[in-house]
TORLUMMI-934218 format. One record per residue (C-alpha): x, y, z. Coordinates in nm, 2 decimals. Layout:
N
R, X, Y, Z
R, X, Y, Z
...
***
This chain:
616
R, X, Y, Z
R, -4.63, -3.74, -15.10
R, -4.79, -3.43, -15.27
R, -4.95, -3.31, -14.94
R, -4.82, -3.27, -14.59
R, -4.91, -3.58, -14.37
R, -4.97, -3.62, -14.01
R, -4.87, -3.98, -13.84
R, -4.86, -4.09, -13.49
R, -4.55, -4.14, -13.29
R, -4.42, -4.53, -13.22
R, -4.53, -4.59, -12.83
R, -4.17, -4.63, -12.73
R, -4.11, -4.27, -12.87
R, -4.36, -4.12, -12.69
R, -4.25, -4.31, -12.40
R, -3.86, -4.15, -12.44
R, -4.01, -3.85, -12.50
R, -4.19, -3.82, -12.18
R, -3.88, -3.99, -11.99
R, -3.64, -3.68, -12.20
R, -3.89, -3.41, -12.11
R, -3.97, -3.46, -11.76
R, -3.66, -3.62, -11.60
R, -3.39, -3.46, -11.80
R, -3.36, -3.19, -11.60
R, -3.03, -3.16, -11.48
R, -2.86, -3.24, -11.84
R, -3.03, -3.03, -12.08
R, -2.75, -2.88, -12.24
R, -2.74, -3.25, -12.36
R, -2.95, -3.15, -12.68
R, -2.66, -2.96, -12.88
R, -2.39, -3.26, -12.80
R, -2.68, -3.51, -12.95
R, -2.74, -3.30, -13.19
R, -2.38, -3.22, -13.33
R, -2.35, -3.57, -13.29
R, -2.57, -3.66, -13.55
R, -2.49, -3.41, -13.83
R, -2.10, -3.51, -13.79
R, -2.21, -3.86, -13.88
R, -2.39, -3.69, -14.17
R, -2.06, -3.58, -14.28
R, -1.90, -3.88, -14.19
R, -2.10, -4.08, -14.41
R, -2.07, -3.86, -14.68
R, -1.74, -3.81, -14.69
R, -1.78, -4.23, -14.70
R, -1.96, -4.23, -14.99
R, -1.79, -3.94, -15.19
R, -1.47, -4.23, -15.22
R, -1.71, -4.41, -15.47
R, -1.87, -4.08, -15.61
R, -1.75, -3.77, -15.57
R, -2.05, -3.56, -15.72
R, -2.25, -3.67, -15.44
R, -2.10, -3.32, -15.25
R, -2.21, -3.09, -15.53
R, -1.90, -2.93, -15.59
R, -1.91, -2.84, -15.19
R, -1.58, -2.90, -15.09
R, -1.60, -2.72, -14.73
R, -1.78, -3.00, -14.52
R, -1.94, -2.87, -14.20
R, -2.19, -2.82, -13.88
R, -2.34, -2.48, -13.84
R, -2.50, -2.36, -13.54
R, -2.69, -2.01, -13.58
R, -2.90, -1.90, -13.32
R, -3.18, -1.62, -13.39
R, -3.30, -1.47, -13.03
R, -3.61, -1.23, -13.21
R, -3.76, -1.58, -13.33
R, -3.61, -1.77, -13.02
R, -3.51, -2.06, -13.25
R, -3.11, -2.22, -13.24
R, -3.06, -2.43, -13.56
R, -2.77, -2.67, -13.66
R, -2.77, -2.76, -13.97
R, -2.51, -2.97, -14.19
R, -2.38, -3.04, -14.54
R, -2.37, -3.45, -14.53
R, -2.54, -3.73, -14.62
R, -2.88, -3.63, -14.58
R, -3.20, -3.84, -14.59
R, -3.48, -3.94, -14.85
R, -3.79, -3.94, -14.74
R, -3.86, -4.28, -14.66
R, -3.54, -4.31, -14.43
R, -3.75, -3.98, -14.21
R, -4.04, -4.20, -14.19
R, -3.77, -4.49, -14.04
R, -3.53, -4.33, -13.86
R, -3.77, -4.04, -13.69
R, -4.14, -4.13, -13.49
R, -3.99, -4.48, -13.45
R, -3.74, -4.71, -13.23
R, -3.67, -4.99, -13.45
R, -3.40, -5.13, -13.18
R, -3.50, -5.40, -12.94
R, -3.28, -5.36, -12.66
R, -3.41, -4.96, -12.64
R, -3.74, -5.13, -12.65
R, -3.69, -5.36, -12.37
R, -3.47, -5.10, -12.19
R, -3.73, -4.88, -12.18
R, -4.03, -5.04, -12.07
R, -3.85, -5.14, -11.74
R, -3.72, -4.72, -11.70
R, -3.85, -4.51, -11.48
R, -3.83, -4.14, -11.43
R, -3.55, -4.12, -11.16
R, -3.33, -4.40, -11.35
R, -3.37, -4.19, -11.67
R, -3.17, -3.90, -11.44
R, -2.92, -4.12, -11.24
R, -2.82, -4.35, -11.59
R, -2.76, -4.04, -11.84
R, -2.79, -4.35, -12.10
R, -2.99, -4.12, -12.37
R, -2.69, -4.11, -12.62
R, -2.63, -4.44, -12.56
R, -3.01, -4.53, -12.75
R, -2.87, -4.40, -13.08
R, -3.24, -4.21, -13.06
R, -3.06, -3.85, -12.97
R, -3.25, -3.66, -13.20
R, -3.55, -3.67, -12.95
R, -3.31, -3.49, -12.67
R, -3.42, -3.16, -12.89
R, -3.79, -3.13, -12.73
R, -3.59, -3.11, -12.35
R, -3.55, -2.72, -12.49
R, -3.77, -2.69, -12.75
R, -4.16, -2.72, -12.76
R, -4.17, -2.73, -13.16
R, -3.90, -2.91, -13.39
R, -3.89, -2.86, -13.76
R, -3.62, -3.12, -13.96
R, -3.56, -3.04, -14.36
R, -3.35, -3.26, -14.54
R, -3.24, -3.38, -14.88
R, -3.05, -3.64, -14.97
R, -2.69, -3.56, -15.15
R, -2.73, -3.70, -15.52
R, -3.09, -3.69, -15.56
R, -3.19, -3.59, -15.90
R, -3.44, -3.26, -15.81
R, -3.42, -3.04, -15.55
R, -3.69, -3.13, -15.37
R, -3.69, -3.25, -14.96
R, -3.84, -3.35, -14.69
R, -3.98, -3.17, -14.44
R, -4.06, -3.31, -14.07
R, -4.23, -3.09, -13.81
R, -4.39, -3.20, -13.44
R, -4.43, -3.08, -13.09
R, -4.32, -3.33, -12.94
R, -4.72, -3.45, -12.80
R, -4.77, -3.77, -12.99
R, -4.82, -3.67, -13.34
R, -4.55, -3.51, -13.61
R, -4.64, -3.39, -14.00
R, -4.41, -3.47, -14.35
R, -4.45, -3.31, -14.63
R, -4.26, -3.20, -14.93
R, -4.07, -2.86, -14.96
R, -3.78, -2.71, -15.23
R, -3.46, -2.81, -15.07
R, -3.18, -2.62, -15.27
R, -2.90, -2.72, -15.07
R, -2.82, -3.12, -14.99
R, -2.77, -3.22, -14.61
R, -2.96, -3.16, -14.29
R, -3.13, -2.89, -14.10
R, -3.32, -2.88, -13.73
R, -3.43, -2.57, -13.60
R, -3.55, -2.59, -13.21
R, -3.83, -2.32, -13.13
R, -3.69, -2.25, -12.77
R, -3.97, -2.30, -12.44
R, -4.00, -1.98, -12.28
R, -3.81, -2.12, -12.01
R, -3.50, -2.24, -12.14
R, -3.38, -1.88, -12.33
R, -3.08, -1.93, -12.17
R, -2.96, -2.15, -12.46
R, -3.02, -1.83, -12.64
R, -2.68, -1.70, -12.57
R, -2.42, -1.73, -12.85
R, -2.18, -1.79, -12.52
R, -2.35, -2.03, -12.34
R, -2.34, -2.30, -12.68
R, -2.01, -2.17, -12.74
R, -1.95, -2.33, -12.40
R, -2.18, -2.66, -12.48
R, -1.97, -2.77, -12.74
R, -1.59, -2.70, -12.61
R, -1.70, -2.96, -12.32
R, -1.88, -3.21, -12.52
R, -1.80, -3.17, -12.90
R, -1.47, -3.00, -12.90
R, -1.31, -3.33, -13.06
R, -1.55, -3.41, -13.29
R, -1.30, -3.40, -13.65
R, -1.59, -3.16, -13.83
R, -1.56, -2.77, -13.80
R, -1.86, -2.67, -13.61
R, -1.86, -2.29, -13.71
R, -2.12, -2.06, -13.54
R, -2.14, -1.68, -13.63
R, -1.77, -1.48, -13.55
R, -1.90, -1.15, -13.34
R, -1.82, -0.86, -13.52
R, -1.94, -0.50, -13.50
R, -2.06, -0.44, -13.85
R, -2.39, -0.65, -13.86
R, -2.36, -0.59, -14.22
R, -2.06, -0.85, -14.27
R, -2.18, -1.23, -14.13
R, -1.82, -1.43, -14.07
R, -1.86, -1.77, -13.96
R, -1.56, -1.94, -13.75
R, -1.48, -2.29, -13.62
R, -1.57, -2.30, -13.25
R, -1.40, -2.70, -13.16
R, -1.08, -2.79, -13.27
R, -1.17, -3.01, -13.52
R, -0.85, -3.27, -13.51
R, -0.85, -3.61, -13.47
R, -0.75, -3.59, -13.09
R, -0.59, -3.98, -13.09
R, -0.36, -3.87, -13.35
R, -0.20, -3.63, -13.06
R, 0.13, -3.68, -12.86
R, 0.01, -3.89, -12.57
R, 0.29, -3.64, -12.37
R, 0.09, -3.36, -12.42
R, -0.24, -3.52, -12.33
R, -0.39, -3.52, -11.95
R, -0.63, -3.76, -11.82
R, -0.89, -3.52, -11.79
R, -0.86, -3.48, -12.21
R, -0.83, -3.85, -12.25
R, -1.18, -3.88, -12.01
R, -1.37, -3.55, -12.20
R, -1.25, -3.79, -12.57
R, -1.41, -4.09, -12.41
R, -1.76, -3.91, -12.32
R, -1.77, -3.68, -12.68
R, -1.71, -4.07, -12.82
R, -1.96, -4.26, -12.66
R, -2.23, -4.02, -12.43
R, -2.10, -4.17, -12.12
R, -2.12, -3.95, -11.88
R, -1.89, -4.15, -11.56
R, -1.51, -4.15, -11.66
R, -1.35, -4.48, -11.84
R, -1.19, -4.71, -11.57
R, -0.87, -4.67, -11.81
R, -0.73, -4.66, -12.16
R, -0.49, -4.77, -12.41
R, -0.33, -4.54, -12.66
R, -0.05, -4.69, -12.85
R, 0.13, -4.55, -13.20
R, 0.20, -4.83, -13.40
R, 0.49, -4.81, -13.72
R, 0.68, -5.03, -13.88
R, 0.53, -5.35, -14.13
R, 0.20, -5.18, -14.05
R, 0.12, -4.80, -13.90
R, -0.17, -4.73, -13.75
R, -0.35, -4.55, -13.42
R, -0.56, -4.72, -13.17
R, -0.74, -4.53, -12.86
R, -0.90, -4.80, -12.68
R, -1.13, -4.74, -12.34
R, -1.25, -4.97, -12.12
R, -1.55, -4.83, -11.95
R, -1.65, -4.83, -11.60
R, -2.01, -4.94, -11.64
R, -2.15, -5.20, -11.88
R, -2.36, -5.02, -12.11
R, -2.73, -5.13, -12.11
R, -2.73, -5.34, -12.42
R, -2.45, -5.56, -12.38
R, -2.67, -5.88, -12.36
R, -2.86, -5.76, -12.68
R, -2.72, -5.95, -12.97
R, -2.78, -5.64, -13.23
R, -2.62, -5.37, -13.03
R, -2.40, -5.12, -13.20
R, -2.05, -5.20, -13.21
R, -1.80, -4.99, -13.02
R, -1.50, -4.96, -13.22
R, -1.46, -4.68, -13.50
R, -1.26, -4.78, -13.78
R, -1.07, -4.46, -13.96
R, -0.84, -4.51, -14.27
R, -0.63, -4.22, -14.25
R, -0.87, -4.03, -14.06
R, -1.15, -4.10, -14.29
R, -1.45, -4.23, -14.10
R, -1.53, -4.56, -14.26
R, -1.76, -4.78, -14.02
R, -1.82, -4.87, -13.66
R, -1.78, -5.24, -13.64
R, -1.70, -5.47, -13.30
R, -1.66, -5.84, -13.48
R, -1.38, -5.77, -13.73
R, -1.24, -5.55, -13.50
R, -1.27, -5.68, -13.19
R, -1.38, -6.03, -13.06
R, -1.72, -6.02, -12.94
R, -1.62, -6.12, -12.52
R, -1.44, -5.76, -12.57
R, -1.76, -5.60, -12.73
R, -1.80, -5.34, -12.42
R, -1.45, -5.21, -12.56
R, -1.48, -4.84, -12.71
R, -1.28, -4.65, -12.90
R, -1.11, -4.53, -13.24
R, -0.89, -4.74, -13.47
R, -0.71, -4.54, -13.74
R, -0.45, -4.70, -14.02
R, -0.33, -4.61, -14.33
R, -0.26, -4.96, -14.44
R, -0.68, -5.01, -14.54
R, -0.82, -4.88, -14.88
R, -1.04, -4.60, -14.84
R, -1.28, -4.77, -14.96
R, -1.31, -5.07, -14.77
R, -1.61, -5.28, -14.71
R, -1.76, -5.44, -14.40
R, -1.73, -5.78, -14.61
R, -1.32, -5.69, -14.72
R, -1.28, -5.63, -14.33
R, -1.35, -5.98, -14.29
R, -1.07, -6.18, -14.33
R, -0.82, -5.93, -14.38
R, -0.46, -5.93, -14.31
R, -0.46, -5.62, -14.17
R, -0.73, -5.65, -13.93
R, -0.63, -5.97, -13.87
R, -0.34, -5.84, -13.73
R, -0.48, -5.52, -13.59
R, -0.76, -5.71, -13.35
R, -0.42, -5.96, -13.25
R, -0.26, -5.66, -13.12
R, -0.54, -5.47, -12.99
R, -0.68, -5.79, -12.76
R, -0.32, -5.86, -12.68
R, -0.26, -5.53, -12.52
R, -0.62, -5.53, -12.35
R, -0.53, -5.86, -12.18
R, -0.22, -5.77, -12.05
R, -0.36, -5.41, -11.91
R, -0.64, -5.63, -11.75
R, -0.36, -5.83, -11.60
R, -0.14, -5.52, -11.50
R, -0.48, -5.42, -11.32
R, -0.57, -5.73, -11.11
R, -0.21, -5.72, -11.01
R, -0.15, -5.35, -10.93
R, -0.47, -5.22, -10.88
R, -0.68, -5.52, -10.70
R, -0.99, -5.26, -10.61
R, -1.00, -5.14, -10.99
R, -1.01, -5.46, -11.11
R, -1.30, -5.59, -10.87
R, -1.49, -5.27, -11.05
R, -1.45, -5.43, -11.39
R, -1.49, -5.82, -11.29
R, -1.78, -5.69, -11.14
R, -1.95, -5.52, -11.43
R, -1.80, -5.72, -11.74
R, -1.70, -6.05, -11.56
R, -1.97, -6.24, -11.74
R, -1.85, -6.12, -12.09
R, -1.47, -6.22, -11.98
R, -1.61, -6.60, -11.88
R, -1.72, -6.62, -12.32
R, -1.39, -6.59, -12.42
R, -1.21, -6.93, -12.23
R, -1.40, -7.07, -12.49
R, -1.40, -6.78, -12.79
R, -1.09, -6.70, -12.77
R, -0.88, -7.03, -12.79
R, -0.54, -6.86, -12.83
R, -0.58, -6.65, -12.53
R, -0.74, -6.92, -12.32
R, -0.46, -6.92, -12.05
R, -0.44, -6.50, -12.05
R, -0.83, -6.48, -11.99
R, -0.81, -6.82, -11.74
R, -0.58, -6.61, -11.52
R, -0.82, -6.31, -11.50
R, -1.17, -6.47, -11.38
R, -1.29, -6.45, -11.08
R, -1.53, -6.68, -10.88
R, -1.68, -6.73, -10.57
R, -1.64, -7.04, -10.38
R, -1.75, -7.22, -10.05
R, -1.53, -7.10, -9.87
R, -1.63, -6.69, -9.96
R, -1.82, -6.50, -9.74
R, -2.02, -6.38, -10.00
R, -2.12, -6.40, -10.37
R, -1.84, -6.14, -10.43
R, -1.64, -6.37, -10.70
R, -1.28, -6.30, -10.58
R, -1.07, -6.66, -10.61
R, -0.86, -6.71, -10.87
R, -0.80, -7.08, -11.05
R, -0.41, -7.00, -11.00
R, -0.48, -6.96, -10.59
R, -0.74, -7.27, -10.65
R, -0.46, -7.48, -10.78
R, -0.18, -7.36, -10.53
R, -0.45, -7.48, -10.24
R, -0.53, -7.80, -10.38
R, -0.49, -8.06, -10.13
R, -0.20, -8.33, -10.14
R, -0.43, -8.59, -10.33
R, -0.68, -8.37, -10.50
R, -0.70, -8.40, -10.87
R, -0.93, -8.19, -10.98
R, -1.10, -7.85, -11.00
R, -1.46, -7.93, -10.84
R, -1.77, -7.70, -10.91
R, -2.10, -7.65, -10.89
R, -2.35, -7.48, -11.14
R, -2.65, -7.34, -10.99
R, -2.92, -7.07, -11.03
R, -2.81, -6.89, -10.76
R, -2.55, -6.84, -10.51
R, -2.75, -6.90, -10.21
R, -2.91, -7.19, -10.39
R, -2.53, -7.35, -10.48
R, -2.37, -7.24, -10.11
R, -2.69, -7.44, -9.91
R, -2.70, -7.73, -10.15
R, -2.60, -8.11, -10.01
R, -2.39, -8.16, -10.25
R, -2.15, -7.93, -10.08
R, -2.16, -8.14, -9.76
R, -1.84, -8.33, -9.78
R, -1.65, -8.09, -9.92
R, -1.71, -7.84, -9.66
R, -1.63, -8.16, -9.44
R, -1.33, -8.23, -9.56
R, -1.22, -7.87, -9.64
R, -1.20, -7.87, -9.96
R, -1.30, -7.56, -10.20
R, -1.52, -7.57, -10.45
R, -1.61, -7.29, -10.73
R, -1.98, -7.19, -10.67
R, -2.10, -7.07, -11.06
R, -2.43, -6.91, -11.10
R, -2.38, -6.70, -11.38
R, -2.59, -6.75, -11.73
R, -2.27, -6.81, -11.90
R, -2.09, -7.08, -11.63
R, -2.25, -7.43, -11.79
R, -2.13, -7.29, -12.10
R, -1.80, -7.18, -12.03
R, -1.70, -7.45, -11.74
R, -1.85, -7.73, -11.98
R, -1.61, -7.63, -12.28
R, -1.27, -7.54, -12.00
R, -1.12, -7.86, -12.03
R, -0.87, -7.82, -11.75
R, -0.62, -7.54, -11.55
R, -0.27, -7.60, -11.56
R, -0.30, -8.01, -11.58
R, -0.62, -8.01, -11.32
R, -0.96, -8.12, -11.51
R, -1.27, -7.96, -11.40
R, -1.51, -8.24, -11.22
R, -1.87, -8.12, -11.14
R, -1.96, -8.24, -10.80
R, -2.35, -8.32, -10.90
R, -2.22, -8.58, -11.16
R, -2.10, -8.87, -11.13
R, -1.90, -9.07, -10.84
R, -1.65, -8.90, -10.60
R, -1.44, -9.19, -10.53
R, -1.10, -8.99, -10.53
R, -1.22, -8.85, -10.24
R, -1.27, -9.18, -10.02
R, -1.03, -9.32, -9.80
R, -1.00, -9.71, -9.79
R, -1.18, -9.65, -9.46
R, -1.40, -9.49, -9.61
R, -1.48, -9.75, -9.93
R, -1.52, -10.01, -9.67
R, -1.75, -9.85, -9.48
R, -1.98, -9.75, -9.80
R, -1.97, -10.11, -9.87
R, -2.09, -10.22, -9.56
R, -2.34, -10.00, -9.52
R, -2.46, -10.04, -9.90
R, -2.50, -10.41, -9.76
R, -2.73, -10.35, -9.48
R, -2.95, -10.17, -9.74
R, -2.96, -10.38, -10.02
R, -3.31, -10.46, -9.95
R, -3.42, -10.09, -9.93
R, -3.26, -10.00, -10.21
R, -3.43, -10.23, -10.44
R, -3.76, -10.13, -10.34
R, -3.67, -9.79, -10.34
R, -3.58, -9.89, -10.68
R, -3.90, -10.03, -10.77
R, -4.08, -9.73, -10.61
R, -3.91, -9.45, -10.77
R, -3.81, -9.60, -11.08
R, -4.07, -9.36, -11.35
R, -3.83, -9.08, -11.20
R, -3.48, -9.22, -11.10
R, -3.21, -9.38, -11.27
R, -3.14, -9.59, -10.98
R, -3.10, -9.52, -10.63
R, -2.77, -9.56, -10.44
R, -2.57, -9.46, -10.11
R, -2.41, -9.14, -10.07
R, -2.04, -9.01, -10.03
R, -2.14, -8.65, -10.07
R, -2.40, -8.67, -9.77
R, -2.33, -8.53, -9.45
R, -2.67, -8.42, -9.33
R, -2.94, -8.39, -9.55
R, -3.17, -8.76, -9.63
R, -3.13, -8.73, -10.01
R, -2.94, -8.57, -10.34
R, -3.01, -8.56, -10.68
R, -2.67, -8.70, -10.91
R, -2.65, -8.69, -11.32
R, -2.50, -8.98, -11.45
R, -2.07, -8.86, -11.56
R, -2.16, -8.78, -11.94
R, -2.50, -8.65, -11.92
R, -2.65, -8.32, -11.89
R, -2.71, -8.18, -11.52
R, -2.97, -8.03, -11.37
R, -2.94, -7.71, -11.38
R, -2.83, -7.72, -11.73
R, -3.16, -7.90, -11.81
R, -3.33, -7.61, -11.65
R, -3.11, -7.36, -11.85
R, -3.18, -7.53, -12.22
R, -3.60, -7.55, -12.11
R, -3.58, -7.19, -12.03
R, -3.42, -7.15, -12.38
R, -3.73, -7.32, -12.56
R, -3.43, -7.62, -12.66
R, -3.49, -8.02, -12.63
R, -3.32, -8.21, -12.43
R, -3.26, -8.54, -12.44
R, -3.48, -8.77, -12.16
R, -3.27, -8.89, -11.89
R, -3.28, -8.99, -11.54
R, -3.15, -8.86, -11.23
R, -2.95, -9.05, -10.93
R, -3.11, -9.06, -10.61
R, -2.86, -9.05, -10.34
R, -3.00, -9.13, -10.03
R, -2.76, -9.06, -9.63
R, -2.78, -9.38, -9.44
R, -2.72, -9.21, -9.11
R, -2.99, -8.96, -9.14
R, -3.30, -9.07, -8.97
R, -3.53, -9.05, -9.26
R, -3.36, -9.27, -9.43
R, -3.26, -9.44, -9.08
R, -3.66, -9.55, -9.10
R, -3.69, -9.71, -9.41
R, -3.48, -9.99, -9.24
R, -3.79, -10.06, -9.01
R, -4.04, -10.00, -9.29
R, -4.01, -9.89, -9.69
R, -4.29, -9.63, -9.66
R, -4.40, -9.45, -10.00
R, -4.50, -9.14, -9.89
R, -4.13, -9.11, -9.76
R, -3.96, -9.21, -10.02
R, -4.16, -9.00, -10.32
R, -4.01, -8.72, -10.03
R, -3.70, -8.80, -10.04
R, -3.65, -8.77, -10.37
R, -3.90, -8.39, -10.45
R, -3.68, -8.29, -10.14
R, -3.39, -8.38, -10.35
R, -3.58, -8.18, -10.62
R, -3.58, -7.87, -10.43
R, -3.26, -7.86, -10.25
R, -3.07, -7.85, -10.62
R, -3.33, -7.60, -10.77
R, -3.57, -7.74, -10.98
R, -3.96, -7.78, -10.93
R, -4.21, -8.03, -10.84
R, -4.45, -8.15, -11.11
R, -4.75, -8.18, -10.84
R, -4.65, -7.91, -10.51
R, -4.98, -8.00, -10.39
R, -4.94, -8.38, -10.40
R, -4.57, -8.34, -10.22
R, -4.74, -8.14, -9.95
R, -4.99, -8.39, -9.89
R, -4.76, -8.64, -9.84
R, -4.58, -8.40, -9.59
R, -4.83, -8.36, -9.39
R, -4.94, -8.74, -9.37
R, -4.55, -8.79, -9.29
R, -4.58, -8.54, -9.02
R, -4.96, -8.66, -8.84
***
């Protein structure tokens, strides 16, 4: 690239931009903490990399940010000696968003959630935050270990379009000098930056130095103006909550408070640090299978990845913080992590102690706890089946609504559940379903609610999954009541009874049978039936209907099966087809059935046709 270049912005960066720009207002001093942010990775990486290659620094041994700020040209630069980038990683890493979650997340942002959510670190796009302050941003950069001293150049306005071009880059690392709007000069004063980074970068383990005042303008002393130390490495007696919360929001540009953390000092067969936060609000991306981990890995307080699997199992990815040992090899791989006996034992620990502070806080601090079930309570359900050691510790913590709740607040525990069983119940009965209106107003409820019995109402994404792979709660299976037969809960009187009646309809049946038979299985009479005509069953061992719905939605094949019709003898639809087997009624009892469980018709208009015949 002999000659400077102009390119067009990626439309989700002009898209941030705009959302940075115009709704940022009330966190502009953001900028320096994203900023900082990303030249102490620099270092970070650097200092990485200098493990396997130590010329890579140049013979620059002092490793640092520096902010200078010059008022007569209204610029503020920070610049850094790390890693650096080639000129190909500018034309990745800045003018596009290669993530798909900041993609998606963006597209469905508008400007006031941009202000309320505060999420902009969170995109690992910070770099952008410069143009809240600045209306012209100039990057140079060169690599550390290129062969010439030659760099890159980057240079935009923010308005769509940004140039590259070559330019003699002496020293190795990263510089970004902000032109300053005529509006925001008040991030022209030494003081007010000084403040910037003491409440947002003053833990960050690099020196950032900025200019020392002095009254001979001659002499230019720079000094450190953070503290520069690894804060978990600090005597937890000394440390208030408010430091632990300012570490937490430095770590991961959350601007609310953790809901708690867990800082433990580990020596003995192993030694190492862990800081671990559990946040107050799910961050944005936790469904989005490539998000960034949240765990930092140290080896004696040498930044050497951020990873969540080996570290972390991935029900617990919405964990953040900072692991530090001295028992790993500085220069550890992502591939050594795996399988190693030291992480192995680490991740033991770590998820140990979450689960038991998760415990301590449904049991303490009931309100707290509703806080996190609320936000992570989905992620928890992955690890019954994840996380087969910890199966009963994780059991113990869900939460779920049931039919006997007032709402869909999910608040009953299986250990209540069990205690309440009645005298002959055997089981844990549930129902899957889209919704929790749709599960709390479907049939299949009716002789439960009858006979007072409760039943778990699950209408999270994850609740076929995880209920299907349970197995059972302290010696009670879990029984579905849309599958299968519910014998255990009829009386003799009531078995009798079914059989008589199932008699007396012999004769409908069958040519209900006949009628129905491209869609049903069979049609029979129904125990679960209270009031509505009809309910749709799945056979024991096969798939239900809202799982069918669940694996189409997913693009996946299922295997072709039939439903159950169950049909209420002492409703008065069905009531008629003693008199007369009409077809019309029948093809409605079963799309009724259809409906009340979920799914959809394959011909609405024919069903409402046959509804209105039914009713004339």
């Amino acid at each position: 690239m002999a000659d400077k270049q102009t390119h067009s912005f990626q439309t989700e960066v002009s898209q941030l931009l705009d959302l940075m720009i115009h709704s940022l207002y009330s966190n502009k001093e953001i900028f320096l903490r994203e900023l900082v942010s990303n030249a102490s990775d620099a270092i970070d990486k650097l200092k990485f990399e200098t493990l396997a290659d130590d010329s890579l620094v140049e013979g620059k041994e002092n490793l640092a940010v520096y902010i200078e700020v010059d008022k007569d040209k209204k610029t503020i630069t920070i610049s850094d000696n790390g890693i650096g980038m080639t000129e190909s990683e500018v034309n990745k890493n800045i003018g596009t968003i290669a993530n798909s979650g900041t993609k998606k997340f963006l597209k469905g942002l508008d400007e006031k959630q941009a202000q309320d959510s505060n999420l902009i670190g969170q995109f690992g796009v910070g770099f952008y935050s410069a143009f809240i302050v600045a209306d012209k941003v100039t990057l140079t950069t060169r690599k550390a270990g290129s062969k010439n001293k030659k760099g890159t150049q980057w240079t935009s306005n923010g308005k769509g379009k940004y140039s590259t071009e070559k330019v003699d880059c002496p020293e190795f690392g990263t510089s970004v000098t902000l032109h300053i709007k005529e509006d925001e000069a008040e991030f022209l004063d030494e003081h007010r930056l000084r403040g910037i980074i003491s409440k947002y970068s003053d833990h960050i383990t690099v020196p950032i130095m900025m200019i020392k005042p002095s009254e001979d303008s001659k002499e230019i002393e720079y000094e450190a103006v953070n503290k520069a130390n690894a804060f978990w490495t600090q005597d937890k007696a000394g440390l208030k909550q408010e430091d632990y919360d300012e570490f937490y929001k430095s770590l991961t540009f959350d601007f609310e408070a953790p809901l708690t953390q867990l800082h433990n000092r580990v020596e003995g067969k192993l030694d190492y640090t862990s800081l671990l936060y559990i946040p107050s609000k799910a961050p944005f991306d936790m469904w989005e299978p490539k998000r960034k981990g949240g765990i930092k890995l140290y080896a004696k307080r040498v930044f050497i990845m951020e990873d969540n699997e080996s570290l972390m199992p991935l029900y617990l990815r919405f964990v953040k913080g900072v692991i530090d040992t001295a028992d790993l090899s500085l220069n550890v791989s992502r591939e050594i992590l795996q399988g190693n006996k030291v992480v192995d034992t680490i991740r033991k620990a770590s998820v140990s102690r979450i689960l038991k502070e998760l415990e301590k806080m449904a049991k303490n601090q009931p309100e707290k706890y509703a806080t996190f079930w609320k936000e992570f309570g989905m992620v928890m359900k992955e690890g019954v089946v994840e996380d087969f050691s910890n199966k009963d510790k994780i059991a113990k913590l869900l939460r779920f609504a049931t039919n006997k709740s007032d709402d869909a607040t999910q608040t009953a525990t299986l250990e209540c559940y069990v205690k309440s069983m009645q005298k002959d119940q055997k089981a844990i009965y549930y129902l899957t379903a889209e919704t929790y209106e749709s599960a709390k107003g479907s049939p299949h409820l009716e002789v439960f609610n009858k006979k007072d019995i409760e039943v778990l109402l699950l209408s999270d994404r994850v609740d076929e999954w995880m209920v299907s792979n349970f197995g059972e709660f302290e010696g009670a299976p879990f029984k579905s009541i849309a599958k299968g037969d519910l014998e255990d809960l009829d009386s003799k009187e009531d078995k009798e009874e079914k059989e008589k009646v199932s008699k007396d309809y012999e004769q409908v049946i069958e040519k209900l049978n006949k009628i129905l038979e491209p869609q049903v299985k069979e049609v029979k009479i129904s125990s679960r039936l209270s009031e509505s005509p009809s309910c749709l069953v799945a056979d024991e061992n096969e798939m239900g209907g809202n799982m069918e719905r669940i694996m189409k939605s997913l693009g996946q094949d299922i295997p072709d099966t039939k439903p159950i019709l169950e049909i209420n003898p002492t409703h008065p639809l069905v009531e008629k087809l003693k008199t007369k087997i009409d077809e019309d009624l029948a093809k409605v009892l079963f799309d009724q059935a259809v409906l009340s469980e979920g799914g959809q018709l394959k011909d609405p208009a024919e069903f409402v046709k046959r509804m209105n015949k039914l009713i004339n």
